[in-house]
Structure formats: structure tokens, C-alpha cells
C-alpha distance (Angstrom), angle and dihedral (degrees) to the residues before:
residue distance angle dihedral
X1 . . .
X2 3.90 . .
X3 3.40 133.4 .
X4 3.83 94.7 -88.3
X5 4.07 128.6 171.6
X6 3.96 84.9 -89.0
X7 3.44 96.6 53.5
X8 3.86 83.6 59.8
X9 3.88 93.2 47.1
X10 3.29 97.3 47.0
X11 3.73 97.6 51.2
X12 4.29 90.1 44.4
X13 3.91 92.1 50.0
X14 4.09 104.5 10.3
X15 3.48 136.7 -138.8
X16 3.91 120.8 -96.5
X17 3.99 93.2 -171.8
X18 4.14 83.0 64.5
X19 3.33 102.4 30.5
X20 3.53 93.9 -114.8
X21 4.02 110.0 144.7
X22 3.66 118.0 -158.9
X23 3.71 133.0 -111.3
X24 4.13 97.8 -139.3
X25 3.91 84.9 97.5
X26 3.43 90.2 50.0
X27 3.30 107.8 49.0
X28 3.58 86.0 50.0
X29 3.75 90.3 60.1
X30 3.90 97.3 50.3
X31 3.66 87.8 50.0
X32 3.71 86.7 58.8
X33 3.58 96.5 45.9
X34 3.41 104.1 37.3
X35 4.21 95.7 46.0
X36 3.66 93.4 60.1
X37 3.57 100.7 32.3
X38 3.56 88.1 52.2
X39 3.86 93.8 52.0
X40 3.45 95.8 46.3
X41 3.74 102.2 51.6
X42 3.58 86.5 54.1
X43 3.63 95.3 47.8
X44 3.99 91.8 49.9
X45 3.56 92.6 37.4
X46 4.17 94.3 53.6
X47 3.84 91.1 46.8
X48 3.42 83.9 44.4
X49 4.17 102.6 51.1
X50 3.91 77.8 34.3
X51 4.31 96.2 68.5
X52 3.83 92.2 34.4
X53 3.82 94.9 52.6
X54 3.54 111.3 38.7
X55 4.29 100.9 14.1
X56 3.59 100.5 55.9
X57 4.11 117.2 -164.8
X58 3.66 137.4 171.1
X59 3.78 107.6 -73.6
X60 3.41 97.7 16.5
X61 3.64 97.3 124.9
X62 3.83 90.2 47.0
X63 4.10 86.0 54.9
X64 3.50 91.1 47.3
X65 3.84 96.2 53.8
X66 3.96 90.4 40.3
X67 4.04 83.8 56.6
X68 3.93 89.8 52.5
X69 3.46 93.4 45.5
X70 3.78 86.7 68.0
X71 3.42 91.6 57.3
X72 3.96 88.9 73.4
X73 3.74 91.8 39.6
X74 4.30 100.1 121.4
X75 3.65 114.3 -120.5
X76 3.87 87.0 -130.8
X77 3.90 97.0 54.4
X78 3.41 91.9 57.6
X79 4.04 111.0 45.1
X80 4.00 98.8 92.5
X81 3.63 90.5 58.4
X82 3.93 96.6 42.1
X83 3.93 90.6 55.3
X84 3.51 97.5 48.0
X85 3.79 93.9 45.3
X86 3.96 86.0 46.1
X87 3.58 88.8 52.5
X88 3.80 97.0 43.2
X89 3.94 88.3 58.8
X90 3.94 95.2 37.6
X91 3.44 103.5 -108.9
X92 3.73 114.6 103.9
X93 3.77 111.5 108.1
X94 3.64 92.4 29.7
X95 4.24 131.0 95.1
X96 3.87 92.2 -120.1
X97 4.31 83.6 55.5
X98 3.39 87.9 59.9
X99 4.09 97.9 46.3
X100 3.62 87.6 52.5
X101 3.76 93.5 58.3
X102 3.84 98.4 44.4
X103 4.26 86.2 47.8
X104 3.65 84.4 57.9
X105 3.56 112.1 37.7
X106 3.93 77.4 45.9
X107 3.51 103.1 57.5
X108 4.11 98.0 79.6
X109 3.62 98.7 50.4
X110 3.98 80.5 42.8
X111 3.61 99.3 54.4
X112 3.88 99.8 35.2
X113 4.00 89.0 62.7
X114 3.95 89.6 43.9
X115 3.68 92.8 53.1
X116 3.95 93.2 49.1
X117 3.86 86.5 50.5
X118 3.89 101.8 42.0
X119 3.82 89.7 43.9
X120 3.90 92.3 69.6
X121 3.45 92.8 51.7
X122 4.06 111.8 108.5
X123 3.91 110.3 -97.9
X124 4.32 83.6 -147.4
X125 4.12 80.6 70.9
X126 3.84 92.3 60.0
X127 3.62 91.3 31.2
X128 3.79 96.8 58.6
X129 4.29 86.3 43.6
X130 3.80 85.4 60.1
X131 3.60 96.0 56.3
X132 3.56 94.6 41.9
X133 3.69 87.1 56.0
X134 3.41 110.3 -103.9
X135 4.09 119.7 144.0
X136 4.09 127.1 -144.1
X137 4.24 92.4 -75.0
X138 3.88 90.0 37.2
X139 3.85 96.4 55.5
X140 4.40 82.6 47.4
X141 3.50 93.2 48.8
X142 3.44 93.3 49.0
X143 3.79 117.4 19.0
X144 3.67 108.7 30.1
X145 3.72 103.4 22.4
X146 3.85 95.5 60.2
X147 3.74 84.7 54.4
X148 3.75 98.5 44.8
X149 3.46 98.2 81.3
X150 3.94 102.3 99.3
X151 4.39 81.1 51.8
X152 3.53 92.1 54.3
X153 3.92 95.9 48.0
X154 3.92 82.1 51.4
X155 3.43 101.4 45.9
X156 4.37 92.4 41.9
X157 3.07 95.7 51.7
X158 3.94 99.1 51.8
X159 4.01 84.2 37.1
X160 3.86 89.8 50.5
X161 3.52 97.9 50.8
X162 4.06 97.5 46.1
X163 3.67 92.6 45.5
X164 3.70 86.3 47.9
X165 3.53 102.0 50.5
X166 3.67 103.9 36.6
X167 3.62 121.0 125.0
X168 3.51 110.9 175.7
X169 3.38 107.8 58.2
X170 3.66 87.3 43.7
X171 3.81 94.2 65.7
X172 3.53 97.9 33.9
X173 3.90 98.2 55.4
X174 4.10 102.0 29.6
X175 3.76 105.9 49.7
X176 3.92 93.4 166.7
X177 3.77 111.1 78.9
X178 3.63 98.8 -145.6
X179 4.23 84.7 69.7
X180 3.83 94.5 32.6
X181 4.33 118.3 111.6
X182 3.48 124.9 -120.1
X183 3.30 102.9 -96.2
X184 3.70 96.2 64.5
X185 4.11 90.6 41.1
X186 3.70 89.0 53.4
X187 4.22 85.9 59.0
X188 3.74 88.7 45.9
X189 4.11 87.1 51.1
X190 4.36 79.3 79.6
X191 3.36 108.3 96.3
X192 4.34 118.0 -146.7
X193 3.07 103.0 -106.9
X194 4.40 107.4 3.5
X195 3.51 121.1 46.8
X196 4.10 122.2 -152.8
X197 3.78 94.0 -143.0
X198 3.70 88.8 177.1
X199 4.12 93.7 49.9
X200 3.78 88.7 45.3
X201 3.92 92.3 52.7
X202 3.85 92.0 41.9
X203 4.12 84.2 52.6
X204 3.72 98.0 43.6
X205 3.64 91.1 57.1
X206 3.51 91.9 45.2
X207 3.75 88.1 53.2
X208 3.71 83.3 46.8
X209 3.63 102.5 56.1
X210 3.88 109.6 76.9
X211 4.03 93.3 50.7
X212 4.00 82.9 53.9
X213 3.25 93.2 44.5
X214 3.71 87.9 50.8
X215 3.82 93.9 49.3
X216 3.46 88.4 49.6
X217 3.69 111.7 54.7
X218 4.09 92.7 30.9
X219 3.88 104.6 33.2
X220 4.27 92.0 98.2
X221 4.33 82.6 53.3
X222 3.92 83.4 45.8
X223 4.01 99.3 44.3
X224 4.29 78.5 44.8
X225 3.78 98.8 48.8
X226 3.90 87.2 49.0
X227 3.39 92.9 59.2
């Protein structure tokens, strides 16, 4: 059968006679853990690519290439640890759990793009902030912050669409399905032994839409910010 309009309903709000659950839950929950995990990562990564650019201090090249180096960290090598630090501070199972890991595991990628940015920015700027009196969060606030915005379209939209379309952490740290993202309902949309091809292609474009609808209303800011 084709993707029809009750394909699309019965993928948003389910179908208990077939077992099929829907995704509106879910896509609820990947909006709340990809908006703030997004925005935070980009926070902590300009502050971040901020202080190792333009406020140089001994080290600071060795904490840079630390940071990287958790760029290339795999996923896999690391998920032990991550659920029993989750569970030490009380968050595994739960939404803000999962924000915490994609701010982290965000923060390289974050700062690296940050520190490229900030470090063609004239020195003469922060210079002439100094003398006017302005302190390390003043000069941000005022200086680098205003013109940060191209950065932070960059670095949203790439942190957007990861967040959004991760799977792995998503199953690993929310086992209950009521909490889970959409990525990892859309894979429980398969039934054992009878798939709903057309419900699982009506949900993966609905899983699809907001990172297209991303690309499509900010990809001249991203094309920009690139540049």
C-alpha cells in the first residue's frame, strides 16, 4: 500500500489494534532534548573557542588538543562509563540524562569551529574593549558575541541535526519508551514478525521533517557562516 493520509496518522498517533505506538510522544521528547542540548553546546563551546583564541594561558594548547581528542573518542568505547556516571548523578533513564551527554560529547566539535572563527577576529577589537574597561565576559558580551551570529547558525545547525538524529545514545540511556527520542521509537515502529512498511515510511519522514526544515530556512546563514 502507498503512503496514504493514514499511513501518516497512524504513525503520529499509532494504532493499538496493530500494535503500532505513535511517534507524537516522541517527537516531543527529541524536541526537548535536542533544543537545549543544542543551545548549550554552542554556548560552552563559544566561551570555550572564545578563552583559547583570544586569552591565551599556559596549557592552553595542550587543553585544546585534549578537547579534540574527544572528538575521535568512539561512541561504543565509552558507554559503560557514561551509564554509570549517569547513574551516579541520577540522571540515566531520564530526558535531562540524555541532554547532558549530547552537551558534552558536543562541546569539541563546538569549540574547535569557535576557535577557527574567533581567531580571525582583529586583536585591535579586544584591545580597544580593554582600555575602555571591559573584563573577559564584558568584551564577549559585547564584542564577539554580537558578531557570533553566523558561528552559531553553523554550529546549530550541525548540533541540531546530530542531536536529532542520534540513535545510540538514545537507547542506551532512556530504556522506558515513554522518555525515549524518535529515532529509537521509529525502530520500535517494526513489528516481530510483520512490518508496516507504509507506517514506517510515513514515520521516517516525519522524523525527517524538522532537520529539513532546518536546512531549508537556515542553509544561506549556514553556506555564510562557512565561509
Amino acid at each position: 500500500s502507498g503512503l496514504h493520509l493514514d499511513s501518516f496518522i497512524q504513525a503520529w498517533f499509532g494504532d493499538p489494534s496493530r500494535g503500532i505506538r505513535g511517534l507524537n510522544g516522541n517527537f516531543i521528547n527529541s524536541l526537548l532534548i535536542a533544543i537545549p542540548a543544542t543551545i548549550g553546546s554552542a554556548f560552552l563551546g563559544s566561551l570555550n573557542g572564545y578563552v583559547l583564541s583570544k586569552w591565551k594561558f599556559p596549557g592552553s594548547n595542550l587543553v585544546f588538543t585534549l578537547m579534540l581528542f574527544g572528538m575521535f573518542i568512539p561512541y561504543q568505547s565509552i558507554l559503560i562509563p557514561m551509564v554509570r556516571v549517569l547513574q551516579v548523578m541520577g540522571l540515566y533513564g531520564s530526558i535531562p540524562g540524555l541532554i547532558f551527554v549530547h552537551i558534552v560529547y558536543g562541546i569539541p566539535i563546538c569549540t574547535l569551529i569557535f576557535r577557527n572563527y574567533y581567531a580571525a577576529v582583529p586583536s585591535e577589537l579586544l584591545e580597544a574593549a580593554k582600555i575602555d574597561g571591559a573584563g573577559l565576559l564584558g568584551i564577549y558580551r559585547h564584542i564577539l558575541f554580537p558578531i557570533s551570529i553566523p558561528g552559531f547558525v553553523v554550529v546549530m545547525i550541525w548540533q541540531f541535526t546530530s542531536v536529532w538524529n542520534d540513535f545510540l545514545f538514545g537507547v542506551i540511556v532512556t530504556s522506558r519508551p515513554n522518555v525515549q527520542p524518535i529515532t529509537v521509537a521509529l525502530n520500535n515502529m517494526a513489528g516481530s514478525y510483520i512490518v508496516e512498511w507504509n507506517v514506517q515510511m510515513a514515520g521516517s519522514i516525519l522524523a525527517a521533517l524538522p532537520t529539513l526544515v532546518v536546512y531549508i530556512l537556515l542553509g544561506r546563514y549556514f553556506m555564510r557562516g562557512l565561509l
